[in-house]
Backbone as a ProteinNet text record, in pm:
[ID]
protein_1_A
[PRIMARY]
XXXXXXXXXXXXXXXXXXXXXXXXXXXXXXXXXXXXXXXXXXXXXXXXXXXXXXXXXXXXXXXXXXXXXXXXXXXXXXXXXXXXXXXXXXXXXXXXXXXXXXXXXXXXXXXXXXXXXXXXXXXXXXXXXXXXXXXXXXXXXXXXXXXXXXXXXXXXXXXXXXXXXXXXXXXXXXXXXXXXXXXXXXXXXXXXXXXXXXXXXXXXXXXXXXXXXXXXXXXXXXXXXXXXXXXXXXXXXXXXXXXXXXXXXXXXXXXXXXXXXXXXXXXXXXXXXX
[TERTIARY]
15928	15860	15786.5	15660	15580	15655.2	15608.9	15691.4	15622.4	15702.8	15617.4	15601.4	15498.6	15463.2	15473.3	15530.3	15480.1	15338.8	15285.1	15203.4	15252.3	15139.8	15217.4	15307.5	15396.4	15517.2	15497.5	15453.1	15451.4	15543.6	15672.3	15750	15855.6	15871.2	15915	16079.5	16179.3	16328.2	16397.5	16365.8	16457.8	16543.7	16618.6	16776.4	16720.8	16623.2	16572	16512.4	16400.9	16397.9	16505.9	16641	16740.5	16819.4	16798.9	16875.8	16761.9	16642.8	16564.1	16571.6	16574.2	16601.4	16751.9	16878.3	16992.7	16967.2	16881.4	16829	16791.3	16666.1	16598	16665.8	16762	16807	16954.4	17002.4	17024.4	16963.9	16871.4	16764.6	16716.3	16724.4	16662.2	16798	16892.2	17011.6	17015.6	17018.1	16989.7	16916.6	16741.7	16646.1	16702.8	16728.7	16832.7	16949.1	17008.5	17111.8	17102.3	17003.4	16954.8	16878	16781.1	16781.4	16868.8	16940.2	17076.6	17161.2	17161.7	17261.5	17178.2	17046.5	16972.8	16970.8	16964.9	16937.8	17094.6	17177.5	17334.8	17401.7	17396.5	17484.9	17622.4	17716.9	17816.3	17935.6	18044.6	18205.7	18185.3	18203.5	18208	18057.1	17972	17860.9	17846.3	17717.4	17674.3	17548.4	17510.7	17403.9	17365.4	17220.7	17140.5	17046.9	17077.2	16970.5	16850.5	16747.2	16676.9	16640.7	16604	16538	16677.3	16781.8	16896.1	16877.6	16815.9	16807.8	16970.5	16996.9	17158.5	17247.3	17191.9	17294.4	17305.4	17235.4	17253.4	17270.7	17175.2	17151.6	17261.6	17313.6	17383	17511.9	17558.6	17674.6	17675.8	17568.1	17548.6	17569.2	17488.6	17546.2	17676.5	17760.4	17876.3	17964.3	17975.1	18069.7	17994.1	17917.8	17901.4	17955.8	17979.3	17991	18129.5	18188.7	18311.4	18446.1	18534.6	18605.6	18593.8	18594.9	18611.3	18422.3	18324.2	18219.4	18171	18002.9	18028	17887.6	17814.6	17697.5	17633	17558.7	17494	17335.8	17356.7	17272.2	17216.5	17064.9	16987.4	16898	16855.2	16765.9	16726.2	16558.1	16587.9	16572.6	16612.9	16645.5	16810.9	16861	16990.3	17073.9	16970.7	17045.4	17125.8	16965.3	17033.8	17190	17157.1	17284.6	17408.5	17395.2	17492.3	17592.2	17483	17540.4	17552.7	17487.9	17517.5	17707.6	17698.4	17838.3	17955.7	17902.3	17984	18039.4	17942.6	17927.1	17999.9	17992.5	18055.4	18188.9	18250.4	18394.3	18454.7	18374.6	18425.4	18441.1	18331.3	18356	18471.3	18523.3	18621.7	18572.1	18429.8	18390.3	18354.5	18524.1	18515.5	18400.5	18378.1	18321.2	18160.4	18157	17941.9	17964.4	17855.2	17853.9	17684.1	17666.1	17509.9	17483.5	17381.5	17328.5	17176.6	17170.6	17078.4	16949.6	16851	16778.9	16707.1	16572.4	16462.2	16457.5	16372.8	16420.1	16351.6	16290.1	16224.7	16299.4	16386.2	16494.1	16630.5	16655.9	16795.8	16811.6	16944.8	16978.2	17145.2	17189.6	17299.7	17326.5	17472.6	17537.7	17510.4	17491.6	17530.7	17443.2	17403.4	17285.3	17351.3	17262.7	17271	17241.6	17343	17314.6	17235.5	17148.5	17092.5	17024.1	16893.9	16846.2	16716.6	16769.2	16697	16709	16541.4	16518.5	16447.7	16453.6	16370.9	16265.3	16168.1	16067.8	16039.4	16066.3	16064.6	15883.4	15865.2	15765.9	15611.1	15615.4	15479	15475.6	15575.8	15585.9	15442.8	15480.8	15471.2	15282.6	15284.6	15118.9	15110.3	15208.6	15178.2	15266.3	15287.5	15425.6	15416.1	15358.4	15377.4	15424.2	15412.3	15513.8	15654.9	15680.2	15780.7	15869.3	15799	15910.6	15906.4	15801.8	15894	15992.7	16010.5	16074.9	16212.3	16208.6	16318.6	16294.3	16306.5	16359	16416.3	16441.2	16403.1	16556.1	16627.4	16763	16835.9	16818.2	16885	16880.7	16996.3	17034.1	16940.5	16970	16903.1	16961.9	16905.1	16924.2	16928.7	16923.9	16974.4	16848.6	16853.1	16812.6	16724.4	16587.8	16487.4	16474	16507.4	16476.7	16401.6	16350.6	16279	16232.1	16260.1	16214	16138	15998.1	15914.1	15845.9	15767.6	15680.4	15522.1	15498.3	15348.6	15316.5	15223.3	15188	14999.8	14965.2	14861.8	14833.6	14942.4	14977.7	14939.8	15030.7	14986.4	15111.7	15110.7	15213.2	15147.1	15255	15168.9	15251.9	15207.4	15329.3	15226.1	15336.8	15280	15367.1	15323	15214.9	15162.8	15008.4	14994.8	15063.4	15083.2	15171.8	15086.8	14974.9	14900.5	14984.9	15060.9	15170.7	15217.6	15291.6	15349.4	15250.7	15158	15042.3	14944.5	14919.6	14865.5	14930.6	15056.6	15169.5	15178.3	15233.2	15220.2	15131.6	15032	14862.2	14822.6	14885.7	14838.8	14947	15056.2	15176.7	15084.2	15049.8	15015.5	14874	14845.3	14684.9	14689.5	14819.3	14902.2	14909.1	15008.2	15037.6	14909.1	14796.9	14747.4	14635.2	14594.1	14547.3	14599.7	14723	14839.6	14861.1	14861.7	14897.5	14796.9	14851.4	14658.2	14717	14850.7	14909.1	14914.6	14901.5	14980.5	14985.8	14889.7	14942.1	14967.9	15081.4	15148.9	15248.9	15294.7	15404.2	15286.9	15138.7	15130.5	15069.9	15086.3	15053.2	15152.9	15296.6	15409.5	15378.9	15329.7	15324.4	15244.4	15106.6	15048.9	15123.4	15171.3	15279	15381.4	15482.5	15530.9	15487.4	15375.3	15343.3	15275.2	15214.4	15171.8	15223.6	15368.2	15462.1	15576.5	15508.8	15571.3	15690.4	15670.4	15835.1	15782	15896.1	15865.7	15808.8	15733.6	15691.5	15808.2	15844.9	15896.6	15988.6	16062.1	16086.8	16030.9	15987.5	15964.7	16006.9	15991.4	16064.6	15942.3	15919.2	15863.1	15891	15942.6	15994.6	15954.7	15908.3	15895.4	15995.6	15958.7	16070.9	16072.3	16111.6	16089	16181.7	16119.1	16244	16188.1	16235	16223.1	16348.1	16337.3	16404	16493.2	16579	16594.8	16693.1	16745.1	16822.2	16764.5	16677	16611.4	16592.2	16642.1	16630.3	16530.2	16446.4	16241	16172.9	16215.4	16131.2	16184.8	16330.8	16341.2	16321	16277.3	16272.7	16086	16038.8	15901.5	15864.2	15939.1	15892.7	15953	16011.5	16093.7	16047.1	15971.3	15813.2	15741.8	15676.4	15576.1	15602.1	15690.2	15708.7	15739.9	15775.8	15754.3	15651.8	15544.4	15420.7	15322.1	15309.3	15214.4	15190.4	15241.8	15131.2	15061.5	15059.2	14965.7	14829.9	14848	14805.2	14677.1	14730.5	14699.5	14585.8	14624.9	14548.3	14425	14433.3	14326.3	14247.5	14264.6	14172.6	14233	14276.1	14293.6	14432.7	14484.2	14579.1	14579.5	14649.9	14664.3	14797.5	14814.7	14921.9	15037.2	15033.7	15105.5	15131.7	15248.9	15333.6	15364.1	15387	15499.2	15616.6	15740	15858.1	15920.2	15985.1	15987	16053	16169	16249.4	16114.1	16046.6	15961	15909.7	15834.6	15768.5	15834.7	15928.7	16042.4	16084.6	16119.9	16111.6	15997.8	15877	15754.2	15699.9	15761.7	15676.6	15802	15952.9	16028.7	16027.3	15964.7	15936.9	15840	15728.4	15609	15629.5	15728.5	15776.6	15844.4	15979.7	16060.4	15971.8	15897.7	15810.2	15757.7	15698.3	15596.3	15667.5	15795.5	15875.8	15792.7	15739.1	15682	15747	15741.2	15809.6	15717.9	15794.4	15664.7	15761.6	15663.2	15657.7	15662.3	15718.9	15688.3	15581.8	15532.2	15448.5	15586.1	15571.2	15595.4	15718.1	15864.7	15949.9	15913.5	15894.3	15821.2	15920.7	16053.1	16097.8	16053	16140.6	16089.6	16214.1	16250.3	16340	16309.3	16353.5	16331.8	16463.4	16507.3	16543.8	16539	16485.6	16449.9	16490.7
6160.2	6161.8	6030.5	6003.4	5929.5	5848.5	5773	5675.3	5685.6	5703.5	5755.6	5663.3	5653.7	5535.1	5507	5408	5427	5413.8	5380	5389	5231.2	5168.4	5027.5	5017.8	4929.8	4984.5	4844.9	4838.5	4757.3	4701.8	4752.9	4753.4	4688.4	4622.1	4521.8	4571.7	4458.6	4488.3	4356.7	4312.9	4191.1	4274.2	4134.6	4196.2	4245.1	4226.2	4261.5	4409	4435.2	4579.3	4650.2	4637.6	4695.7	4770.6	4661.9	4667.5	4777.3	4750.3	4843.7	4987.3	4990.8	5137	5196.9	5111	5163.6	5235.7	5157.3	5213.7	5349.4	5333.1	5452.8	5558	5534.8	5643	5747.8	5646.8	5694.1	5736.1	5714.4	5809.5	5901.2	5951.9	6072.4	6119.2	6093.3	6203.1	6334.7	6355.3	6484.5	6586.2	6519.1	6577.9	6619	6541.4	6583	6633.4	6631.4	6737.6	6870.7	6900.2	7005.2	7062.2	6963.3	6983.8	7051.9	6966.8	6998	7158.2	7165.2	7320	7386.7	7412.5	7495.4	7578.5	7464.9	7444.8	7484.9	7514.3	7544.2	7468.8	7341.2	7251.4	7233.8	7267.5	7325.5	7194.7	7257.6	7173.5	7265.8	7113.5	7185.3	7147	7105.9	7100.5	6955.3	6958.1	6812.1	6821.8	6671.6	6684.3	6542.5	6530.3	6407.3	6377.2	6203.5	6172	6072.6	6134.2	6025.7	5944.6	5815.7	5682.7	5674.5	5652.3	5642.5	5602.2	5420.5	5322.7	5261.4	5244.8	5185.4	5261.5	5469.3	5541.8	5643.9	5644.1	5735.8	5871.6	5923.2	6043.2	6110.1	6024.4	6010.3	6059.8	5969.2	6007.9	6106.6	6162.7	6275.9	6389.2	6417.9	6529.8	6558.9	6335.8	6385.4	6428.2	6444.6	6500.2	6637.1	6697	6842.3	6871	6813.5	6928	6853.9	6755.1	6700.5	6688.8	6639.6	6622.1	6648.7	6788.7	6905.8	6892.2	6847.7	6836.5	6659.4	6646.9	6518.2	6451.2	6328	6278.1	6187.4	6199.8	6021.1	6048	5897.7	5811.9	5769.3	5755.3	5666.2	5560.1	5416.5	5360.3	5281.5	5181.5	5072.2	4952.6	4945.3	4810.5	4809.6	4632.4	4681.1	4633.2	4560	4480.9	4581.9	4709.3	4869.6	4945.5	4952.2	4991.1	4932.5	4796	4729.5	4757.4	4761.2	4802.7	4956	5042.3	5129.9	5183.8	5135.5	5131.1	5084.3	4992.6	4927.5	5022.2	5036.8	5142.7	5254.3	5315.1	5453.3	5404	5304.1	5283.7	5243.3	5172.2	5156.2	5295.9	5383.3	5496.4	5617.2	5557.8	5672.4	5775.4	5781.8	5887.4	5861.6	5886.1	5867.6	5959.2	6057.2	6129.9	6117.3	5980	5938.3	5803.7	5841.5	5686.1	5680.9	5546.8	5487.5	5417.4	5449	5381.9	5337	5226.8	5116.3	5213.1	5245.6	5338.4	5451.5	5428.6	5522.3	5633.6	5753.7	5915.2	5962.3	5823	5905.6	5827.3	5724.6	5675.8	5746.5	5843.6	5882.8	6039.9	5994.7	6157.2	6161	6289.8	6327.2	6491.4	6461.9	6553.4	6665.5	6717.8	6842.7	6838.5	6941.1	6964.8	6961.2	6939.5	6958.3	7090.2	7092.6	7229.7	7178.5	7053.4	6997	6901.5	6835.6	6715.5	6784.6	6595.9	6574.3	6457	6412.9	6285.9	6275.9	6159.9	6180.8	6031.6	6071.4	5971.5	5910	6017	5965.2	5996	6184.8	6159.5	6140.5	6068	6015.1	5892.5	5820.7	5710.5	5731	5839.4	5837.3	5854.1	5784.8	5795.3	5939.2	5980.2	6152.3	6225.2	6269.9	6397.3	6521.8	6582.2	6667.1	6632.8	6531	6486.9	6484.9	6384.3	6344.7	6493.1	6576.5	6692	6771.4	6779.6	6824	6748.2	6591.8	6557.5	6576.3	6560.9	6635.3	6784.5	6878.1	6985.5	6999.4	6966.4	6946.5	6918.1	6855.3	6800.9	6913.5	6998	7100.8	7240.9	7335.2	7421.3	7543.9	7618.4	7738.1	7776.9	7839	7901.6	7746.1	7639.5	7509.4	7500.9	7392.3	7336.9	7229.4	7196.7	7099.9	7096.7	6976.7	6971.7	6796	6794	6682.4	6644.4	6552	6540.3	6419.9	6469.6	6377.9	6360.3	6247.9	6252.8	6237.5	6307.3	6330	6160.9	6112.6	6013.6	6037.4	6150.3	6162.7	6207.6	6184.8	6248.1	6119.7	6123	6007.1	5948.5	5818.9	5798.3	5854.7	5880.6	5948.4	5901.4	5902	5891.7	5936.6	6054.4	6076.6	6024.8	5961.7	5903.7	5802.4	5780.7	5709.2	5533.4	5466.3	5363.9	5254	5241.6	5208.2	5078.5	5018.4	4960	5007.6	5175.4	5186.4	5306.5	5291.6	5421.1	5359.9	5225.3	5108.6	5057.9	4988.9	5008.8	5043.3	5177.1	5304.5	5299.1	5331.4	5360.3	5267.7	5115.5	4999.1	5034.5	5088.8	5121.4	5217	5309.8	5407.3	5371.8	5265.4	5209	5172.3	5069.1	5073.5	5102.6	5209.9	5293.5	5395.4	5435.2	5500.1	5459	5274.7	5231.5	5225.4	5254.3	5174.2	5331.3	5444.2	5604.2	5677.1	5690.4	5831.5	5944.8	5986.5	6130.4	6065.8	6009.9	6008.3	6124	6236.7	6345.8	6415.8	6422.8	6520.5	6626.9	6541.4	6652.2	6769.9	6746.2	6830	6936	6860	7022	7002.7	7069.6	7029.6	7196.1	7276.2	7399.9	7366.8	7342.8	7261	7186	7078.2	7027.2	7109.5	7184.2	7207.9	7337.9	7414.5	7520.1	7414.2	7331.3	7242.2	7201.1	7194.3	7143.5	7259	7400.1	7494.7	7586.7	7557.2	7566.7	7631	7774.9	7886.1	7769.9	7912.9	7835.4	7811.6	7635.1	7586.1	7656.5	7701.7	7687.7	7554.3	7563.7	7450.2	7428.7	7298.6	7296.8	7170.6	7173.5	7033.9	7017.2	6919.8	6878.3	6735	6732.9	6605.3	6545.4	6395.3	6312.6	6255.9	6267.4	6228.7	6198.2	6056.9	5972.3	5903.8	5815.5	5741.3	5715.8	5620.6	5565.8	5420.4	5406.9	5206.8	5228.8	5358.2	5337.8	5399.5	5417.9	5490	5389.9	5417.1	5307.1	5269.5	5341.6	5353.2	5252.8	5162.6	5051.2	4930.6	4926.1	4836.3	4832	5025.7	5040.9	5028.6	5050.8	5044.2	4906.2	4775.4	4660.2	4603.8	4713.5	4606.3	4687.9	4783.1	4878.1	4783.4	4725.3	4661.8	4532.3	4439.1	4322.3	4363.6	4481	4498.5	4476.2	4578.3	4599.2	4508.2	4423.9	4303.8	4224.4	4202.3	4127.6	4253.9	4412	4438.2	4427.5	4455	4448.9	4326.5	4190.4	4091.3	4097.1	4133.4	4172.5	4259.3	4341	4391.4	4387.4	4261.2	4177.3	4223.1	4266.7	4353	4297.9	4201.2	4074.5	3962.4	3851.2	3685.3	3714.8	3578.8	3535.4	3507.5	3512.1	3469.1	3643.2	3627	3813	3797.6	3858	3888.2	3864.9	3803.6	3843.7	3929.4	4019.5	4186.5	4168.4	4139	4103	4128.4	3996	4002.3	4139.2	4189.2	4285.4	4390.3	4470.5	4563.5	4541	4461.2	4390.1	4462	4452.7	4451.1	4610.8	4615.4	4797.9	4888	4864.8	4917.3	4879.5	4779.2	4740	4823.5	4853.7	4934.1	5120.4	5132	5249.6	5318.8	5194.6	5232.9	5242.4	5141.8	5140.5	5260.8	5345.3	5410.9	5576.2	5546.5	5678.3	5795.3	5743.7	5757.5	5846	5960.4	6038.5	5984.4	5949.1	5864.8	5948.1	5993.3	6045.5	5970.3	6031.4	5983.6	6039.7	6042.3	6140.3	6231.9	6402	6476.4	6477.2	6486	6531.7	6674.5	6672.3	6797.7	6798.4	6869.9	6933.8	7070.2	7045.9	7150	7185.8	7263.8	7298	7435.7	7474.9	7594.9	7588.9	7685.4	7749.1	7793.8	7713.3	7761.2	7825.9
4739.7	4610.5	4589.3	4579.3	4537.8	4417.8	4369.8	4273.9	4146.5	4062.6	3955.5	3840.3	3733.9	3708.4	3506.7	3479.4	3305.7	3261.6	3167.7	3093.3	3037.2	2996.4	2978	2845.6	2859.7	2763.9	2673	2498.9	2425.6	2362	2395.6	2311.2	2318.9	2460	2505.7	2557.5	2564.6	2632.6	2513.6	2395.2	2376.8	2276	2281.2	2214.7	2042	1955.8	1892	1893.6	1999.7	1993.3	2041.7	2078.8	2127.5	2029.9	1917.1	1830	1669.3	1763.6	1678.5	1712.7	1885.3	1897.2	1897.8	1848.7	1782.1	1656.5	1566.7	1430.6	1411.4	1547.6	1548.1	1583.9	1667.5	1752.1	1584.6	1534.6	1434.8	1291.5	1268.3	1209.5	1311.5	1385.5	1492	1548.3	1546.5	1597.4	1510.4	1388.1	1345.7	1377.4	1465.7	1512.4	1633.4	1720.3	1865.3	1863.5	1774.3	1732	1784.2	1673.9	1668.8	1765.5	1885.6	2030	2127.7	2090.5	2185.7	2148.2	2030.1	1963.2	1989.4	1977.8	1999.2	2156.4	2229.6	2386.8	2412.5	2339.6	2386.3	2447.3	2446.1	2492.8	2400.6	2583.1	2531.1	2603.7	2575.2	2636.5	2808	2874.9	3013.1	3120.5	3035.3	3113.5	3143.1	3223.6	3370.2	3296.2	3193.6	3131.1	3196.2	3236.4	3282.4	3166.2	3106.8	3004	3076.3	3060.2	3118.8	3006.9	3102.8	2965.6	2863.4	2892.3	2830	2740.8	2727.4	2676.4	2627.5	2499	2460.1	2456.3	2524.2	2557.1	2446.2	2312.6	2216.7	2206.8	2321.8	2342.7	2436.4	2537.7	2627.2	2505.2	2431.8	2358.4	2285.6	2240.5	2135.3	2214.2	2374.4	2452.3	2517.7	2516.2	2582.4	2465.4	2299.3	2189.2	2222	2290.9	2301.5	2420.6	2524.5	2640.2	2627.5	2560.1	2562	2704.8	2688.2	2789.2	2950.4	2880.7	3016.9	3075.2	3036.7	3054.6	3135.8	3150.2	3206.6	3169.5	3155.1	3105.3	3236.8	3248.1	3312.7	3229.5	3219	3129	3216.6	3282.4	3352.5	3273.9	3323.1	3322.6	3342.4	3395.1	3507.3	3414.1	3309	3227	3238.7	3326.5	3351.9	3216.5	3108.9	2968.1	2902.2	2897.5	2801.5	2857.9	2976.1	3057	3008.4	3032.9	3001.6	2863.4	2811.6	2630.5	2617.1	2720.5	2626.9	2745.8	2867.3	2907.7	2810.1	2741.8	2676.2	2539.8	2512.1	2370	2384.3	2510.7	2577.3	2597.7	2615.2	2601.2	2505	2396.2	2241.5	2183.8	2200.7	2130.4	2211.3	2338.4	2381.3	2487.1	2487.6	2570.7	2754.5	2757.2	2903.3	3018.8	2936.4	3043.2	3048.1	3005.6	3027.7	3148.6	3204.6	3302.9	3275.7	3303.2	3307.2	3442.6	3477.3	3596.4	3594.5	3645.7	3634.7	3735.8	3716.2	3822.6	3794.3	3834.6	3759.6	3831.4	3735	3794.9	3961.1	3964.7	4119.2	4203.9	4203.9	4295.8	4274.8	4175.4	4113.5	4231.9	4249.2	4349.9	4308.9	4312.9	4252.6	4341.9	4433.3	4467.5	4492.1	4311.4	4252	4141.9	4106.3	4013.4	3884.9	3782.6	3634.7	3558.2	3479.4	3364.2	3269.5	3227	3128.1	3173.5	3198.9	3211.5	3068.2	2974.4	2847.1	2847.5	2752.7	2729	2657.7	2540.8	2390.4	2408	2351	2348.7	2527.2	2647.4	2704.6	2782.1	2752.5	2881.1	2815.9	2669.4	2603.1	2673	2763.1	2807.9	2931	2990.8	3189.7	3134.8	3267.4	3299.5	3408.5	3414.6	3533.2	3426.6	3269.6	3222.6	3308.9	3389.6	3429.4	3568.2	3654	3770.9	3745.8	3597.6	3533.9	3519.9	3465.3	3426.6	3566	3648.3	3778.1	3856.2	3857	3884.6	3854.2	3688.5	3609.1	3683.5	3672.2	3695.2	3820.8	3905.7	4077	4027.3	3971.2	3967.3	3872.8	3780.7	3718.1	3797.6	3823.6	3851.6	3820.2	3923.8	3873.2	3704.5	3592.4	3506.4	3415.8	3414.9	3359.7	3291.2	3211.9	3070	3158.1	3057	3037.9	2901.5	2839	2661.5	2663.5	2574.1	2553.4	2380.7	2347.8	2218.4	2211.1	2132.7	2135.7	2009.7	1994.1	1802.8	1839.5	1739.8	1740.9	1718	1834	1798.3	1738.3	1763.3	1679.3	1549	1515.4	1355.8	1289.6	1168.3	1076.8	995.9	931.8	815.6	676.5	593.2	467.9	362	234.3	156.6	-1	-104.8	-220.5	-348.4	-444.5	-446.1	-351.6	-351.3	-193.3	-206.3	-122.9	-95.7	10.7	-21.9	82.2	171.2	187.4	228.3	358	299.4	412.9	512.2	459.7	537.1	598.5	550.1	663.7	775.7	756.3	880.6	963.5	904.5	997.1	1081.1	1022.9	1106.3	1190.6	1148.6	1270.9	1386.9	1301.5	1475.7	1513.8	1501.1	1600.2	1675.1	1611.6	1665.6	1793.6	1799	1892.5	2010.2	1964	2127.7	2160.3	2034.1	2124.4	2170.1	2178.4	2266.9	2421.7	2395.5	2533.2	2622.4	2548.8	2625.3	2640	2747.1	2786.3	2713.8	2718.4	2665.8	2511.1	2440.9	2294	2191	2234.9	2139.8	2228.1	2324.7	2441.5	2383.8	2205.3	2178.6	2111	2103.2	2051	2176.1	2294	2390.6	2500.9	2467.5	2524.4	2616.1	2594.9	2637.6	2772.7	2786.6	2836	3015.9	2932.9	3044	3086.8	3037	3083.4	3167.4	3164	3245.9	3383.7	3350.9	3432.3	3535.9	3517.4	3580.6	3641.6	3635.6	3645.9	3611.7	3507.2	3380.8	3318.1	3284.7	3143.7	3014.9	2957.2	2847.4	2685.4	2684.5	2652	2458.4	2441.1	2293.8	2200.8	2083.1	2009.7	1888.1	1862.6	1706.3	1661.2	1532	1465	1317.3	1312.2	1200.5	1129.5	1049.7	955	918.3	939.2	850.8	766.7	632.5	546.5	427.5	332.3	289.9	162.4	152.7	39.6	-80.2	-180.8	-281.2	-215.4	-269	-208.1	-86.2	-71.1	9.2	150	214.5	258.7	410.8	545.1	649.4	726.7	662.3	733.2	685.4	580.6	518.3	675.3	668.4	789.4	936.3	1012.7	1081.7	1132.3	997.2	1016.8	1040	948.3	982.3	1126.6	1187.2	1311.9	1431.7	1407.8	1486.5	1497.5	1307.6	1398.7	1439.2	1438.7	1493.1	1665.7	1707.9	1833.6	1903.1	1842.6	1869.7	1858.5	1757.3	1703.8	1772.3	1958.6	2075.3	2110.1	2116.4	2088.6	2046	1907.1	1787.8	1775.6	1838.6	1870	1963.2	2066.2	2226	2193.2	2117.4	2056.7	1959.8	1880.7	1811.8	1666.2	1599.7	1476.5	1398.6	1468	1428.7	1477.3	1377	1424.5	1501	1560.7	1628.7	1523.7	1381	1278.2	1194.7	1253.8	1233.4	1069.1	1020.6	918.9	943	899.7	970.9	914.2	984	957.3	807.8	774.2	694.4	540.4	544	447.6	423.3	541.5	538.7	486.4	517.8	514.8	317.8	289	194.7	75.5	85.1	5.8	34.5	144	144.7	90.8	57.1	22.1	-122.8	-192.2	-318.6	-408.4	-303.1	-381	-337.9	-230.2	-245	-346.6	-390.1	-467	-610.1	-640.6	-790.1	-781.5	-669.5	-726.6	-732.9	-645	-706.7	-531	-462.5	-390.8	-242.4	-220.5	-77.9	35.6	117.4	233.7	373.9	446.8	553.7	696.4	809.8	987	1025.1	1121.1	1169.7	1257.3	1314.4	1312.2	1424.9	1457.1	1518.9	1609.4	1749.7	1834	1910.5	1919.1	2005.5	2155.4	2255.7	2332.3	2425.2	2436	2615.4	2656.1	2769.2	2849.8	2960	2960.9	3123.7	3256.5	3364.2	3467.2	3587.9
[MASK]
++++++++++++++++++++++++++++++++++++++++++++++++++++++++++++++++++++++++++++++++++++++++++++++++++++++++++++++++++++++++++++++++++++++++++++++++++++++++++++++++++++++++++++++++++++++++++++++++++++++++++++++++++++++++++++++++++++++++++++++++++++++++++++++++++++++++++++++++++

């Protein structure tokens, strides 16, 4: 197998965004939840997560296929590994392992009843290599699920909030300078016939929030302090950030005043059986 390649990744590896995609990953477990129940992940099954990262997803499929079932978590950042091994033994769930190692170097025994991975194949500069690669490792009759967000969608919020709908809009300015695919969840059908896979089940769901307690004011400012050497690189910011804190701060201020429902852009689920 040829070596397969990302798309350049803005978003960096420090202990800061690590701790941003813990955040995220718990605001989006409900969305993958519901991935996963759908897709029948059950007690008993051999589920492969690709793009692990701190293991979230990894833990959410091993409380489904539980005990009698088994997880591996891949990915070639060995910091994420580290933590999310770690994480997988604070929380008890013996039956996940993580390994340091990307999907076109990864080989395994015995095939999988499940290979899933969220936010992973808006990453790849080939998604349709990526998901044959993925499939090539699941069993006859086995699972391909993937959850991904419309990155050509938009932030929104009513009444408008120009705060957090500017934000927004500079994150996605973003990545979809940085991705050739960035609206891939919206032709997931597309890829996956591409890649020779029934045509996919789907789901899309909005996320949406607001009032003071709401965890998108801090997750949005610690997006864009990821992104903002971006941002930078492409002329449309200084070298002098916000620090998220502030930021997070002032757009959760004029949210809460204005009584205001403010939106993600769109949650796009997909899996199939092959």
């Amino acid at each position: 197998m040829n070596e397969m390649t990302q798309a350049k990744y803005i978003l960096g590896h420090s202990p800061e965004e690590i701790r941003r995609l813990m955040c995220q990953a718990a605001i989006l477990r409900p969305f993958t939840g519901r991935l996963l129940s759908s897709a029948e992940i059950g007690p008993g099954m051999r589920v492969l997560d690709l793009g692990c990262g701190a293991g979230d997803v990894s833990m959410l499929a091993a409380e489904l296929v539980g005990p009698s079932g088994s997880v591996v978590g891949i990915d070639r950042n060995p910091q994420v590994i580290a933590l999310a091994s770690k994480r997988a033994r604070t929380a008890g769930l013996e039956q996940v392992t993580f390994r340091e190692v990307s999907l076109d170097a990864f080989s395994d025994p015995d095939p999988f009843d499940c290979v899933v991975g969220r936010y992973v194949l808006i990453h790849q500069a080939d998604p349709i290599d990526f998901l044959r690669a993925a499939a090539r490792l699941v069993r006859p009759g086995g699972i391909v699920a993937f959850h991904e967000v419309d990155l050509a969608g938009s932030f929104n919020s009513r009444p408008r909030v120009w705060r957090w709908d500017a934000a927004g809009n500079l994150i996605l300015a973003a990545f979809r300078e940085v991705l050739p695919h960035y609206d891939l969840a919206n032709r997931l059908i597309e890829h996956f016939s591409g890649a020779g896979l029934p045509v996919p089940n789907l789901s899309r769901e909005m996320l949406v929030s607001g009032g003071a307690s709401s965890p998108l004011y801090e997750w949005l400012a610690d997006t864009m302090r990821s992104v903002w050497p971006q941002l930078v690189e492409m002329g449309i910011a200084t070298e002098a950030a916000i620090p998220a804190e502030t930021l997070a701060a002032r757009i959760k201020s004029a949210v809460v005043e204005a009584r205001s429902q403010i939106e993600c852009p769109a949650q796009v689920c997909a899996w199939t059986r092959i």
